[in-house]
N, C-alpha and C positions, 0 to 999 in steps of 0.2 A: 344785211339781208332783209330787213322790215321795210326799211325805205323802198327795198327793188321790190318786194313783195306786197305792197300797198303799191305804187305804182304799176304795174304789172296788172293788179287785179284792177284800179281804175280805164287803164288802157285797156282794155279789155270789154269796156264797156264800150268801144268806139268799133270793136270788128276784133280780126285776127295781129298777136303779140307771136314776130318772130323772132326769137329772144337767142342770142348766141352769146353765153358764156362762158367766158372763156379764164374769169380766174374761178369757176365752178361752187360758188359761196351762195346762189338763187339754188341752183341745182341739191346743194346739200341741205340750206333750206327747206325745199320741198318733201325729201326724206321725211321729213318729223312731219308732215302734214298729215291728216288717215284721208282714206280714198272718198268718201263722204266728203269731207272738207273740201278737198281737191276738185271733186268732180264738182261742187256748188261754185266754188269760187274760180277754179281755172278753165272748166272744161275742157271743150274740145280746140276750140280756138288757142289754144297755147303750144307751140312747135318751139322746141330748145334744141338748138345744135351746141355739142361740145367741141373745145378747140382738136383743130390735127395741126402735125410737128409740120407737114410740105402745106403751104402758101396753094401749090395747083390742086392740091388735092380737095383741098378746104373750097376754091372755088368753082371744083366739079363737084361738090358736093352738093353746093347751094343752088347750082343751075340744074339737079336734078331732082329737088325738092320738090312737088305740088303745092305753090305757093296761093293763097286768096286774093284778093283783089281789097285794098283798103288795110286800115289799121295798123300796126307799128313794127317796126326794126329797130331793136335793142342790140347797142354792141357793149358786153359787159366784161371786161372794161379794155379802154386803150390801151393803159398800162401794161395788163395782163397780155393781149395783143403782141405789146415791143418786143416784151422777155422772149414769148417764144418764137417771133424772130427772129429774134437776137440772136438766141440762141447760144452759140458758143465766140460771139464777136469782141473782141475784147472791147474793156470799158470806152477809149474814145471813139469807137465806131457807132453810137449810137445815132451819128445822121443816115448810119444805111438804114437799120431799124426805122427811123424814120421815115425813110424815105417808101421804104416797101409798105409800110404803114398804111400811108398816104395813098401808095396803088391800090392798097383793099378797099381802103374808105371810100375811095372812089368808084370802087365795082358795086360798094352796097350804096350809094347814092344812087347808081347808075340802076340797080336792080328794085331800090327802093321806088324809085321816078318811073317805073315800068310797073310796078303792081301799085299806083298810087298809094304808098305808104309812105308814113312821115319814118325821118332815122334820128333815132335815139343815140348817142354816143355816150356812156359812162366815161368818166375820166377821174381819176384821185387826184385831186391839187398835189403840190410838192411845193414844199417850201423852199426857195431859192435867193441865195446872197444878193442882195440889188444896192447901187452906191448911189446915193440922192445927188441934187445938185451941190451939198454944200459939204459931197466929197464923205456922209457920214454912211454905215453901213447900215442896212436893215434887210431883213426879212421878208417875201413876199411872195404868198400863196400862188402857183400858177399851174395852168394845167398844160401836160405832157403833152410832146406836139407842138408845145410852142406856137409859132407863125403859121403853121402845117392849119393847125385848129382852127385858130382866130380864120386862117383866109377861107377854109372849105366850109365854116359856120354859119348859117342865118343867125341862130341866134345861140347864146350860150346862156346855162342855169345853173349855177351856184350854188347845191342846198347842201344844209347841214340842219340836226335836231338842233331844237332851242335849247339852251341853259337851263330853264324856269322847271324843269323837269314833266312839264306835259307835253305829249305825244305830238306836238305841233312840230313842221316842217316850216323853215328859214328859207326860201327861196330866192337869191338876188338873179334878177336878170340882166342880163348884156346882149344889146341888138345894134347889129352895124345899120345903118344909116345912110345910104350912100349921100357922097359929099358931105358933111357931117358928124359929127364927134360921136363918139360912142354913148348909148343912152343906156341910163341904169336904172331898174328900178326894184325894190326892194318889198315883196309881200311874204305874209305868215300864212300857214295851210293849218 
């Protein structure tokens, strides 16, 4: 919640933050803030839709919004997103999740490219089995979505708090390239 709440209050500096969260941890966050706080730091530019269980409902919701022109679309988080989904799908159904996924993301691309705002997508990595070339097993961080992500991405951000125990932000970046290998590059905030 500090990470979305420092960013949030940065983005915020660019225009209007429409922040839809949906595993509701910015939202409880904001709870502890007092109204003083709140009204300096988020004002009025900050709109928070919370998740609904119907997929239509959610996007009659949004298309009845009064939305600004400029500034960001926060989806917090994909994750959060699939479960309710999901729903009650059992475990190897999760390419339908998936896949409806993908129709939302594509409606707030679509809504994002219409009110020129950039979209934000939170994602938690998952740690997933991967077998090297020489056949041995390891571990490796990746975000939910999968191919769904990497293809519908300009670019993907990485961050985690530093070890060293000051407040600094780890950000690796990953930008596709057309024709061109993936570029990485890695800054501290």
């Amino acid at each position: 919640p500090a990470l979305m709440k420092r960013l949030v209050s940065d983005f915020l500096t660019l225009g209007e933050v429409f922040y839809l969260d949906f595993d509701l941890q910015f939202s409880s966050a904001l709870q502890n803030v007092g109204d003083l706080e709140f009204n300096h730091t988020f004002g009025k530019n900050l709109l928070i839709m919370h998740p609904l269980d119907d997929a239509l409902d959610f996007v009659g919701c949004i298309a009845s919004l009064e939305i600004k022109t400029g500034g960001i679309v926060m989806l917090d988080s994909l994750n959060s997103l699939q479960n309710i989904i999901a729903g009650n799908l059992i475990e190897g159904e999760s390419k339908i999740a998936n896949q409806r996924s993908a129709l939302l993301i594509t409606i707030l691309q679509r809504l994002s490219r219409f009110y020129s705002k950039s979209l934000l997508i939170v994602n938690v990595a998952k740690a997933r089995q991967r077998i090297g070339k020489d056949n041995s097993t390891y571990w490796e961080k990746s975000p939910v979505g999968g191919r769904m992500i990497k293809f519908k991405s300009d670019v993907i951000l990485f961050a985690k708090e530093t070890q060293d125990g000051l407040p600094n932000i780890e950000i690796r970046l990953e930008r596709k390239i057309p024709n061109h290998e993936l570029t990485t590059y890695l800054l501290r905030l």
